[in-house]
GUFITOR-869595 format. One line per field, with one value per residue (C-alpha): residue in three letters; residue number from 1; x, y, z. Coordinates in Angstrom, 2 decimals, m for minus. Each point is the difference from the previous one (the first is absolute). Layout:
<rs>
aa <- [Ala / ...] .
i <- [NUM / ...] .
u <- [X / ...] .
v <- [Y / ...] .
w <- [Z / ...] .
</rs>
This chain:
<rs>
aa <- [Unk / Unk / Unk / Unk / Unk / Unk / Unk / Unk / Unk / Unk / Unk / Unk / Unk / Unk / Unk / Unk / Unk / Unk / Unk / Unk / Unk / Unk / Unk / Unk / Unk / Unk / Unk / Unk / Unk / Unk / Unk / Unk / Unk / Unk / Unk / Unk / Unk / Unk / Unk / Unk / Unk / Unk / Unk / Unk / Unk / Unk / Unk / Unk / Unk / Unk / Unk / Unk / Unk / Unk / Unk / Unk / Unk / Unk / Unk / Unk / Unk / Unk / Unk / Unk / Unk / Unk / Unk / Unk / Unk / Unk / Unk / Unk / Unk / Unk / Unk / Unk / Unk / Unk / Unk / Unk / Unk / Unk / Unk / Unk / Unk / Unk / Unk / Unk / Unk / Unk / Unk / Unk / Unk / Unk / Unk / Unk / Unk / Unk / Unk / Unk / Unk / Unk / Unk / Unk / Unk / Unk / Unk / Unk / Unk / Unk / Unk / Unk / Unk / Unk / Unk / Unk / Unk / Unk / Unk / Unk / Unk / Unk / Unk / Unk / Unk / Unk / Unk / Unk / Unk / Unk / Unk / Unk / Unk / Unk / Unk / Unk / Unk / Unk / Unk / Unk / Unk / Unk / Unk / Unk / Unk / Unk / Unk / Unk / Unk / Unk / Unk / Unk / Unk / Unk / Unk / Unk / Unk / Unk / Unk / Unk / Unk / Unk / Unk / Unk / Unk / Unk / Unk / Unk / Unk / Unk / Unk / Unk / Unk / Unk / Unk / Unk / Unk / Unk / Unk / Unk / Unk / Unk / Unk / Unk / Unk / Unk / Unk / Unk / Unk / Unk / Unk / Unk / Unk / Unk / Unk / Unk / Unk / Unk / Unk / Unk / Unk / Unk / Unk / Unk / Unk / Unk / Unk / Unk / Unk / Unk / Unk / Unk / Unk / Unk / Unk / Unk / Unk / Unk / Unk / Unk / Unk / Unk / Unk / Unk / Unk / Unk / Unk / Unk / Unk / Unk / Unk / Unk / Unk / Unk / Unk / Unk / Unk / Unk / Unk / Unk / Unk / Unk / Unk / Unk / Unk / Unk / Unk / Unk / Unk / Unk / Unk / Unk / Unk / Unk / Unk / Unk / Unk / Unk / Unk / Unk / Unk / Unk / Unk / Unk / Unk / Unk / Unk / Unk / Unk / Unk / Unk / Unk / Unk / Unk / Unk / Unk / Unk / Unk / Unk / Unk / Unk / Unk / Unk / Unk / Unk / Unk / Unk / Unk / Unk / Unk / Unk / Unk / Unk / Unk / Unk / Unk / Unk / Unk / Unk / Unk / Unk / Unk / Unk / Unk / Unk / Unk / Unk / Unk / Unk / Unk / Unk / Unk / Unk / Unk / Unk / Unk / Unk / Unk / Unk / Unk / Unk / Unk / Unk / Unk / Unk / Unk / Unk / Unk / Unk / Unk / Unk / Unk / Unk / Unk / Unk / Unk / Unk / Unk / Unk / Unk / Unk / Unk / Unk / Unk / Unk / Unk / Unk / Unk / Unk / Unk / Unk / Unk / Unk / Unk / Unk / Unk / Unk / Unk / Unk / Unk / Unk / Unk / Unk / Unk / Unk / Unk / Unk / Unk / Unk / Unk / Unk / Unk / Unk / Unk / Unk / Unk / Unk / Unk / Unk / Unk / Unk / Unk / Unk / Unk / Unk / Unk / Unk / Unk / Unk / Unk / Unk / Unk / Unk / Unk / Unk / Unk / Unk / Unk / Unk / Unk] .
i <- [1 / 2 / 3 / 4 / 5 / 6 / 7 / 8 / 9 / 10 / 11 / 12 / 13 / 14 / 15 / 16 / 17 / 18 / 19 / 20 / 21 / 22 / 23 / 24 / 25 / 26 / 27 / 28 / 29 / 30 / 31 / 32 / 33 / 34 / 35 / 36 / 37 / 38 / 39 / 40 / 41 / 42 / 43 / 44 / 45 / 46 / 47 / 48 / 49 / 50 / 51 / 52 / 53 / 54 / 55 / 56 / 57 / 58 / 59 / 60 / 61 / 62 / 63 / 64 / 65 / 66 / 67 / 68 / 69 / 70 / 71 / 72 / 73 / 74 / 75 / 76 / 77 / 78 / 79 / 80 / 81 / 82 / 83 / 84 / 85 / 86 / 87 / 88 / 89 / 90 / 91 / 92 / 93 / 94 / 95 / 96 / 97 / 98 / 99 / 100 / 101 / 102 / 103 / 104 / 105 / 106 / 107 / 108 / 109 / 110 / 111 / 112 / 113 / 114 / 115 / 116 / 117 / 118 / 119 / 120 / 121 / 122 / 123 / 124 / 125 / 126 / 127 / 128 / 129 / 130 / 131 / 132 / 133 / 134 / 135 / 136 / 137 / 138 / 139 / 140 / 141 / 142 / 143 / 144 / 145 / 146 / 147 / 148 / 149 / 150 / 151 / 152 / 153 / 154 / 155 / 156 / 157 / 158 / 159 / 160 / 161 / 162 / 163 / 164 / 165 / 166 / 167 / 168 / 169 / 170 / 171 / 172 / 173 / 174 / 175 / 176 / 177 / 178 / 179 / 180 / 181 / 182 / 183 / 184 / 185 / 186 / 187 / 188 / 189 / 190 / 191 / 192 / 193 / 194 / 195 / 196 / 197 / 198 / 199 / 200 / 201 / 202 / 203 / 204 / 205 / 206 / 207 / 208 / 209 / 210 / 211 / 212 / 213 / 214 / 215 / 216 / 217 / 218 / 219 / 220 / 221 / 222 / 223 / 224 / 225 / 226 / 227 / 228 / 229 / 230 / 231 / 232 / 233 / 234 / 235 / 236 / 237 / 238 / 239 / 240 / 241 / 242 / 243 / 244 / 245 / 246 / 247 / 248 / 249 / 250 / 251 / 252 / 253 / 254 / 255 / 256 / 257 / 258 / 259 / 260 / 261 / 262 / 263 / 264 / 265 / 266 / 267 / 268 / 269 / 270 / 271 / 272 / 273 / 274 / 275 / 276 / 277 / 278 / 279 / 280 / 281 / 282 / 283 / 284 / 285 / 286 / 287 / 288 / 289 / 290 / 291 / 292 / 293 / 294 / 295 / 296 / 297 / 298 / 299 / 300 / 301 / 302 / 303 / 304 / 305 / 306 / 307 / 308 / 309 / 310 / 311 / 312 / 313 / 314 / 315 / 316 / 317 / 318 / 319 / 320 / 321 / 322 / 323 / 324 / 325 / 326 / 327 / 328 / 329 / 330 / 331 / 332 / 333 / 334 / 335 / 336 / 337 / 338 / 339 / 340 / 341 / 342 / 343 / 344 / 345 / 346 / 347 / 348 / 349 / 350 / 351 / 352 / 353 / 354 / 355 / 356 / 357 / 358 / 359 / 360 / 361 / 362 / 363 / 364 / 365 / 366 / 367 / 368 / 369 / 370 / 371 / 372 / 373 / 374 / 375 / 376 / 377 / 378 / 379 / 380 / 381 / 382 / 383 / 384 / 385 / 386 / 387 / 388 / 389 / 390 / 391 / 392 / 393 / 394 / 395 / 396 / 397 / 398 / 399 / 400] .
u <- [18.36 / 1.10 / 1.05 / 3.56 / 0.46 / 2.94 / m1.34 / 0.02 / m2.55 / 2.10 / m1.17 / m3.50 / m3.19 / m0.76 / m3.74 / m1.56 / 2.29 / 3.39 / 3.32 / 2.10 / m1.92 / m0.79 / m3.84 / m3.43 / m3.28 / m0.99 / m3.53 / m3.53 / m2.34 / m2.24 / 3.13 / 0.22 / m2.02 / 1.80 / 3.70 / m1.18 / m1.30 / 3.01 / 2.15 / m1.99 / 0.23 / 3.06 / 2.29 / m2.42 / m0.75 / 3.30 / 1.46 / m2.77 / 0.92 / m3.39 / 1.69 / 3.55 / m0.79 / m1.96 / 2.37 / 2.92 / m1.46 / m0.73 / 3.02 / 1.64 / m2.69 / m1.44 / 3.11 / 2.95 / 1.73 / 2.55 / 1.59 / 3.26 / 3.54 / 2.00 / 3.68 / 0.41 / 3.86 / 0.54 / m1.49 / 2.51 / 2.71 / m0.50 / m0.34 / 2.60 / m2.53 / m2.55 / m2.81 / m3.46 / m3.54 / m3.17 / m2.04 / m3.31 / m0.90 / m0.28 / m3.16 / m3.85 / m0.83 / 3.91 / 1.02 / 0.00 / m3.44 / m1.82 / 1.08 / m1.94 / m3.06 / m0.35 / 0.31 / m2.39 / m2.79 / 0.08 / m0.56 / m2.62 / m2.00 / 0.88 / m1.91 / m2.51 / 0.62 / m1.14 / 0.98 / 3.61 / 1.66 / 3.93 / 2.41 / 2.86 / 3.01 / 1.73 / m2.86 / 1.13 / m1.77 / m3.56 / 1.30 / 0.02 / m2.64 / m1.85 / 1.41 / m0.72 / m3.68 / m0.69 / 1.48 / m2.48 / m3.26 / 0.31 / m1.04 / 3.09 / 0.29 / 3.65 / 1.32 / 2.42 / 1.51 / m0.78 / 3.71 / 0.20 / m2.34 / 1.80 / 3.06 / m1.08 / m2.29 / 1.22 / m1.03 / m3.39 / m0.51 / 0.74 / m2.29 / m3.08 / 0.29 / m0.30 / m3.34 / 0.98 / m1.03 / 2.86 / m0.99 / 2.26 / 1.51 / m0.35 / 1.65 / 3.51 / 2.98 / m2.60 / 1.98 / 0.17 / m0.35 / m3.14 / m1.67 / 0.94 / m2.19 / m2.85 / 0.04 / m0.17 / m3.11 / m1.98 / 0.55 / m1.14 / m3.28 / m0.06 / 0.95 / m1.10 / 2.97 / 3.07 / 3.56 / 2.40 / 3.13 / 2.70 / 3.35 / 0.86 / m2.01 / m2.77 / m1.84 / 0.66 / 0.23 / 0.69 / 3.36 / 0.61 / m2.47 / 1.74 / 3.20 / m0.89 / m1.16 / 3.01 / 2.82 / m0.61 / 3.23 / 2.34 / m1.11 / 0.25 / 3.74 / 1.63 / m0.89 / 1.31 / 2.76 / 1.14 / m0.55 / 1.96 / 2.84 / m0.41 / m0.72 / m3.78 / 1.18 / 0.87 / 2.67 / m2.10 / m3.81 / m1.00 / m3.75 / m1.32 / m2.83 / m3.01 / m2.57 / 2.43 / m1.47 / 2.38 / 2.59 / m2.04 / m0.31 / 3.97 / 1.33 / m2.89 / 1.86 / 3.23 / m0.68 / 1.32 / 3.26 / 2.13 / 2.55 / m2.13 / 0.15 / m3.42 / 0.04 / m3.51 / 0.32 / m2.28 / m0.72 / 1.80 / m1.81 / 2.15 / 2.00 / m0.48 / 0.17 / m1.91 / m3.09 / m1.59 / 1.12 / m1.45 / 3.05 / m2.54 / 2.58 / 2.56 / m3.18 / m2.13 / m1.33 / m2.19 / m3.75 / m2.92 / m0.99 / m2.95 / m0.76 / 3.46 / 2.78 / 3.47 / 2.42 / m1.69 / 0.90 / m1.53 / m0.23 / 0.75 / m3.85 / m0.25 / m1.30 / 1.14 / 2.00 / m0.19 / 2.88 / 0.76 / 2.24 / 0.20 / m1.27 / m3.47 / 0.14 / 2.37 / m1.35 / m2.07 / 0.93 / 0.46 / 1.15 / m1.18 / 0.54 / 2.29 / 2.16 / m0.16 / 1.18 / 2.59 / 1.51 / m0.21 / 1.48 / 2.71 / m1.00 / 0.24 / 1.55 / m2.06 / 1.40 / m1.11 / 0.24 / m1.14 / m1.91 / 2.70 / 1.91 / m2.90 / m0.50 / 4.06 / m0.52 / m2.79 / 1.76 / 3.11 / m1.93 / m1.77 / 3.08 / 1.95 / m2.44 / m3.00 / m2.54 / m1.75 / m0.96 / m2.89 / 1.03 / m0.52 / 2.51 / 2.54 / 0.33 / 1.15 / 2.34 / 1.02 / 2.05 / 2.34 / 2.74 / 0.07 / 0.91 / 3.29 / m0.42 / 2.31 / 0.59 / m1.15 / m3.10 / m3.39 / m2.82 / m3.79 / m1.69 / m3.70 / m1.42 / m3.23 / m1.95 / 0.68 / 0.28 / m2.72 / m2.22 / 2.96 / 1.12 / m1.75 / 2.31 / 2.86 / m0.28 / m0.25 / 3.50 / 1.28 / 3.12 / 0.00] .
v <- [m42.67 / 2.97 / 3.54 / 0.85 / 2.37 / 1.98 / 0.16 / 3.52 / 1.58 / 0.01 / m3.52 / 0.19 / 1.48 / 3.32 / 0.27 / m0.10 / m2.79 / 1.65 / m1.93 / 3.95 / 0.40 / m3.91 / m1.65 / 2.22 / m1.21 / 0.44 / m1.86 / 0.25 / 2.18 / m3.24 / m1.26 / 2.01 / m0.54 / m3.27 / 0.82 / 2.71 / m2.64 / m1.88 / 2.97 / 1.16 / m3.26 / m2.04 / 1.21 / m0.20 / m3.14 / m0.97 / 1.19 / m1.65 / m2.56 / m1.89 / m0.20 / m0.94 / m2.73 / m1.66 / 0.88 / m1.35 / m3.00 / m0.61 / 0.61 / m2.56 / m2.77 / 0.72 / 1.00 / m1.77 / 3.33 / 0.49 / m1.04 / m1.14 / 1.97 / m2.53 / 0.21 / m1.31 / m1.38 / m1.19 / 3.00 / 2.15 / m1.96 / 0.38 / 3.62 / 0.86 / 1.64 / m0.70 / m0.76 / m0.46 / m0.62 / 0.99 / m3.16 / 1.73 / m3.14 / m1.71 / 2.08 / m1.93 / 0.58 / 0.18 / 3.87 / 2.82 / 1.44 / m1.65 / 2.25 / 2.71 / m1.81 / m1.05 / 3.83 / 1.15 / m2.85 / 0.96 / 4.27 / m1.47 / m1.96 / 3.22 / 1.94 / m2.02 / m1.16 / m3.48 / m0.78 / 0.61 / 1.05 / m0.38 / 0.30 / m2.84 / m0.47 / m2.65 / m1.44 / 0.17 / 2.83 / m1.23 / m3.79 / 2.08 / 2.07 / m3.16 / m1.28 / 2.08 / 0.38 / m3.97 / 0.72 / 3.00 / m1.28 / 2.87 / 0.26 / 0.21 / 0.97 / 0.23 / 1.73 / m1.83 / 1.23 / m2.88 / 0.02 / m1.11 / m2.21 / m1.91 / 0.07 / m0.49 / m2.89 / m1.14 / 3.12 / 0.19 / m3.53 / 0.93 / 3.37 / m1.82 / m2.96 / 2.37 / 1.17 / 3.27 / 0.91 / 0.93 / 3.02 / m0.18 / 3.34 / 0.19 / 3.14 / 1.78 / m2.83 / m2.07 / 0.18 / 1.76 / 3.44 / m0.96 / m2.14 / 3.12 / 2.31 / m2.70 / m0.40 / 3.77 / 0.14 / m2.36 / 1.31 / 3.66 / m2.04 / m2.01 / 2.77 / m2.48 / m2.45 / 0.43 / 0.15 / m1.73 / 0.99 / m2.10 / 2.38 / 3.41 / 1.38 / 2.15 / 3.21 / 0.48 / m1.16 / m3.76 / 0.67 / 0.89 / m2.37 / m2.91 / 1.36 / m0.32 / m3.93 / m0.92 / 1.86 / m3.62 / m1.14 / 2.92 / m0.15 / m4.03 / 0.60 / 2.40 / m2.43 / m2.98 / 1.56 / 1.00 / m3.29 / m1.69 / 3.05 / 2.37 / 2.76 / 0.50 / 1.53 / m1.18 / 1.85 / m0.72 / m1.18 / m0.90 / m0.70 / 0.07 / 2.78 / m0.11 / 2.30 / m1.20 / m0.84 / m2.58 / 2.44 / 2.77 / m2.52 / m1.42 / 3.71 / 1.65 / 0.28 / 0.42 / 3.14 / 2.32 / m1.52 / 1.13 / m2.18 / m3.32 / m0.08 / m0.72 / m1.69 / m0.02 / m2.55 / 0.84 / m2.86 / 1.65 / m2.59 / m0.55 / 2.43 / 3.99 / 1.45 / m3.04 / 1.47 / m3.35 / 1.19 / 1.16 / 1.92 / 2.67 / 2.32 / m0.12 / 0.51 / 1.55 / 4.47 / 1.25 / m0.79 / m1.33 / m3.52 / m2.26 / 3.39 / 0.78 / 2.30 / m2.04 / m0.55 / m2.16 / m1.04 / 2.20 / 1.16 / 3.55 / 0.16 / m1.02 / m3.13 / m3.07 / m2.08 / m4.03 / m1.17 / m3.62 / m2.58 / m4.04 / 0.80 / 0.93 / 1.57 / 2.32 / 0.75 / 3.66 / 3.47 / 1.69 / 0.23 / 0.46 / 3.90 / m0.64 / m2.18 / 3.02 / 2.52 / m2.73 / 0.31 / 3.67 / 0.57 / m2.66 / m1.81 / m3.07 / m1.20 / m1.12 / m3.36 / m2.37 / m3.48 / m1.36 / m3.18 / m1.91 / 1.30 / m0.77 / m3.71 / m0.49 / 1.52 / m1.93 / m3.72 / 0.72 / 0.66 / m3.25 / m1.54 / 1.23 / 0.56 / m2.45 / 2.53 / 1.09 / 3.80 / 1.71 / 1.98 / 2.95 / m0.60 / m1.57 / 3.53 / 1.27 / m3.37 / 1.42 / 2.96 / m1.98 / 0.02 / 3.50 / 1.22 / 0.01 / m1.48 / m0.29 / m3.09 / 1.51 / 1.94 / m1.12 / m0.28 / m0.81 / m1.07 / m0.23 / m3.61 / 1.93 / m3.33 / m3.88 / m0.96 / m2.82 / 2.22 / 0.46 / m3.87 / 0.14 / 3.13 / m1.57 / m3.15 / 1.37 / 1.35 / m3.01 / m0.90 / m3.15] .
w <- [165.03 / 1.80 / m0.76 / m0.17 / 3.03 / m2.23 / m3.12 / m1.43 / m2.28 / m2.84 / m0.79 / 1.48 / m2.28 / 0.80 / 0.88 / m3.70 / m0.60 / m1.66 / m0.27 / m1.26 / m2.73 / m0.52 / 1.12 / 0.79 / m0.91 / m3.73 / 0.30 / m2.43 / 2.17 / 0.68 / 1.78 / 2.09 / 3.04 / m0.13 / 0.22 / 2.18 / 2.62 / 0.10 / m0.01 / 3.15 / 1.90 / m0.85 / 2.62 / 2.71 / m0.85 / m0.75 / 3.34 / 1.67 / 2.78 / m1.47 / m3.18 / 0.80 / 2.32 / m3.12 / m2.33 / 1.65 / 1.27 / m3.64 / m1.05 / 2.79 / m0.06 / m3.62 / m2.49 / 1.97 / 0.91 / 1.01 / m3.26 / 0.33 / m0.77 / m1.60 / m0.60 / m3.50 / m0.10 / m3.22 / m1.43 / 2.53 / m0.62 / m3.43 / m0.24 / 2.42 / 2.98 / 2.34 / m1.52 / 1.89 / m1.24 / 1.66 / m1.19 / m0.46 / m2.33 / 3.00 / 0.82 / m0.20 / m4.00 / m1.13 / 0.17 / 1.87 / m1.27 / 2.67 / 2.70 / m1.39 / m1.13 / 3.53 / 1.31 / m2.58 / 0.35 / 4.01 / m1.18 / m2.13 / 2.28 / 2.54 / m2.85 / m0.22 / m3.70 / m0.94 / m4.05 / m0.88 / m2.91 / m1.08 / m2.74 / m0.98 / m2.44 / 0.85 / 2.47 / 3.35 / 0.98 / m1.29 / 1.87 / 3.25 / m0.52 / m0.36 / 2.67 / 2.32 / m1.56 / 0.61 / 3.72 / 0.34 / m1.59 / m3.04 / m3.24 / m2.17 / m3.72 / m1.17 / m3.29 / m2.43 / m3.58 / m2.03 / m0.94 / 3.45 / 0.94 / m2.89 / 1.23 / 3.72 / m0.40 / 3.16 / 2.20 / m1.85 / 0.75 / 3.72 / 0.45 / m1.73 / 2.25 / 2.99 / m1.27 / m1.82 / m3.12 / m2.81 / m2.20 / m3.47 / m0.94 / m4.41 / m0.57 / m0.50 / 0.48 / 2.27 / 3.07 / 3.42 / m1.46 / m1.71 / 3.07 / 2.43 / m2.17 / m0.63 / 4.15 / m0.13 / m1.89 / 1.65 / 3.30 / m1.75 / m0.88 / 3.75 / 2.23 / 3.03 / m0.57 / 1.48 / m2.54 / 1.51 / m1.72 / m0.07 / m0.26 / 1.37 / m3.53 / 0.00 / 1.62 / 3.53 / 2.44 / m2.18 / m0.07 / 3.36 / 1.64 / m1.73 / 0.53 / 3.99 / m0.85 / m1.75 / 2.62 / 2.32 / m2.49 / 0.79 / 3.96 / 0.56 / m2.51 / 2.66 / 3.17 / m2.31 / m0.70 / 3.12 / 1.49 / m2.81 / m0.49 / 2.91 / m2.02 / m1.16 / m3.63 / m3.08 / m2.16 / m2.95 / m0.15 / m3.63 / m1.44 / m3.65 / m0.54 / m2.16 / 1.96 / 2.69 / 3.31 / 0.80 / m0.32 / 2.09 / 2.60 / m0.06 / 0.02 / 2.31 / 3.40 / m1.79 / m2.35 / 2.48 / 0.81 / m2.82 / 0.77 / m1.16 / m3.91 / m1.47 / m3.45 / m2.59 / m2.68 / m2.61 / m2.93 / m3.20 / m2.01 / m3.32 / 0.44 / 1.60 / m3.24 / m1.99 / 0.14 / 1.79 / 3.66 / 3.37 / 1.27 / 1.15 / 1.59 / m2.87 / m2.65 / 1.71 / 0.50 / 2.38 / m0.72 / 1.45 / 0.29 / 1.94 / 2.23 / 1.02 / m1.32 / m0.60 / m2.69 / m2.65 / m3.37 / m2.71 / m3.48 / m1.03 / 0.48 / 3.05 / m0.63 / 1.95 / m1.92 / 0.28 / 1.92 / 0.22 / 1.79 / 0.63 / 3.40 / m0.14 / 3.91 / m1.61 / m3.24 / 1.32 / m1.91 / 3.22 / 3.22 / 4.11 / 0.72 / 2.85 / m2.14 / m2.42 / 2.42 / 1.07 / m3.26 / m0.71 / 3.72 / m0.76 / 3.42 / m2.45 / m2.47 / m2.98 / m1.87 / m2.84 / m0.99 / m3.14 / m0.54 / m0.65 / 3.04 / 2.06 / m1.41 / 0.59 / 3.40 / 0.95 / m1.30 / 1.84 / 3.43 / m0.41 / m0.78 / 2.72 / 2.79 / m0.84 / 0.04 / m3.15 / 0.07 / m2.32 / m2.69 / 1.41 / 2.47 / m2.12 / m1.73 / 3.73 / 0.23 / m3.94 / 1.09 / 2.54 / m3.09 / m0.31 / 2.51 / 2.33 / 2.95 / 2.73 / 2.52 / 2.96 / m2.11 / 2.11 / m3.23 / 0.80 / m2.79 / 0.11 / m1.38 / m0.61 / m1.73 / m1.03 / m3.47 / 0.30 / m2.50 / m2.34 / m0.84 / m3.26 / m0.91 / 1.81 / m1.86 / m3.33 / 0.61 / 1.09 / m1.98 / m1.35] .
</rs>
């Protein structure tokens, strides 16, 4: 991980944490001497040469990185461009969510911390946070909506095997939403633990701080793609967006070059306007949500309202406050893909390139039909996760 020497503040935090008007820390008083000592330490320890020479051995000998760019033909040919994948399902655990849990498990042990909490929808994040837990010697407890620990058996399967302990979440729709607030109070009540946050969600300095963790995709993508077109940028990166840190991290050391379109494929569920969607930035108003101010979908009370999709990574009311300010700024370009777009989507990849993608990415794989690409168009898209977790789904749309 390193900084991007020409990255202007207009897409960095300002000190208490603002994306514009977008992020800050809205935290219960008993939280704060918590986010307070992360907020006071993270960079140093981030920018430590202590810490980097861990984390990046990690991420060499440990994760596999770097992961590779692959030129997917048939899918080019197809669509008439240049299509390449960052294959962050070839990561250790199956997605890109390990590269933070590995940053944030070395902070923690920095910090002293010794029992872990974490959120997960789909499961990837509470697989590497158990991970990485199992690698550290940690106590891990991980929390689940019981909508999807049903729906990823698989995953729960995975994080109880490496010794942590799954927490159902009972209330609202059951989902990510619903496990993030559970996580939330239990850290409220065990102030010692450290909440290890698995998207660029939450009070500063989360955001920013995973953010930092996930930008190893855009730096390895510009010395891949120079090597394999002479010319380190993409005309288009696209990545689906839930909280979105696979996104952060594909568009981090791009967002000041105007000149490379960034893409956000949110998971429109049934249908934008079906009222079973999580098309946060077409739905969604200013509000508060999980200690950070964002666009989030809400009642005319201000009360969160359920949003759902097929892809249970996806499936979150809001979104990350820099993704926020990326779409009131226009930096990028907010899309949507259904579930049956992203089911079609993900079939034809596996068809044509062999590789099976989760669902979550197959919403980002979804929007390749709309738009108008051109021969000589250069498109990254990032293959945030593998759809090992997702066969059950998959399968159940098989046709016969």
């Amino acid at each position: 991980m390193t900084e991007n020497k020409n990255m202007k503040s207009k897409f960095q935090p300002t000190k208490e944490g603002y994306y514009g008007q977008f992020g800050g820390a809205f935290i219960p008083e008993l939280l704060y001497p918590n986010v307070k000592e992360l907020e006071d330490n993270y960079l140093q320890i981030l920018e430590s040469s202590a810490f980097q020479e861990e984390y990046k051995d990690l991420l060499q000998h440990y994760v596999g990185r770097p992961s590779p760019l692959y030129l997917a033909k048939r899918l080019s040919e197809k669509y008439g461009a240049t299509i390449y994948l960052k294959r962050e399902d070839l990561n250790h655990t199956g997605a890109h969510k390990v590269n933070n849990t590995i940053g944030q498990i070395l902070v923690a042990k920095h910090l002293g911390k010794t029992k872990i909490i974490a959120e997960t929808g789909a499961g990837q994040h509470g697989v590497a946070t158990a991970t990485v837990c199992a690698l550290m010697n940690l106590e891990c407890v991980v929390f689940m909506g019981e909508t999807d620990i049903k729906r990823q058996a698989p995953n729960v399967a995975r994080m109880k095997m490496l010794g942590a302990k799954v927490v159902p979440a009972t209330s609202g729709s059951k989902t990510l939403k619903d496990a993030t607030n559970e996580a939330i109070r239990y850290w409220i009540q065990h102030p010692e633990t450290y909440y290890l946050i698995g998207s660029v969600v939450g009070p500063h300095p989360y955001p920013d701080m995973v953010a930092r963790l996930q930008a190893v995709i855009s730096e390895e993508m510009k010395v891949q793609l120079k090597a394999q077109t002479g010319n380190e940028n993409p005309d288009t990166i696209i990545a689906c967006v839930g909280g979105g840190s696979n996104a952060a991290g594909a568009f981090y050391h791009y967002l000041d070059d105007e000149k490379v379109e960034l893409i956000a494929v949110e998971a429109a569920g049934l249908g934008v306007d079906s009222g079973e969607s999580a098309a946060t930035s077409q739905l969604g108003e200013v509000g508060v949500i999980h200690g950070s101010k964002t666009i989030l979908m809400q009642d005319e009370y201000g009360q969160i309202t359920e949003p759902y999709s097929i892809s249970a990574g996806l499936d979150y009311p809001g979104v990350g406050p820099l993704h926020a300010f990326l779409h009131e700024t226009k930096r990028a370009q907010f899309m949507n893909a259904t579930d049956k777009e992203a089911l079609d989507a993900a079939f034809e990849l596996t068809q044509l390139e062999g590789i099976i993608p989760a669902l979550e990415t197959a919403h980002a794989l979804a929007v390749l039909p709309k738009m108008n690409l051109k021969k000589d168009q250069v498109v990254v898209i990032n293959l945030s996760g593998r759809g090992d977790k997702d066969l059950e789904t998959y399968i159940n749309h098989l046709e016969d």
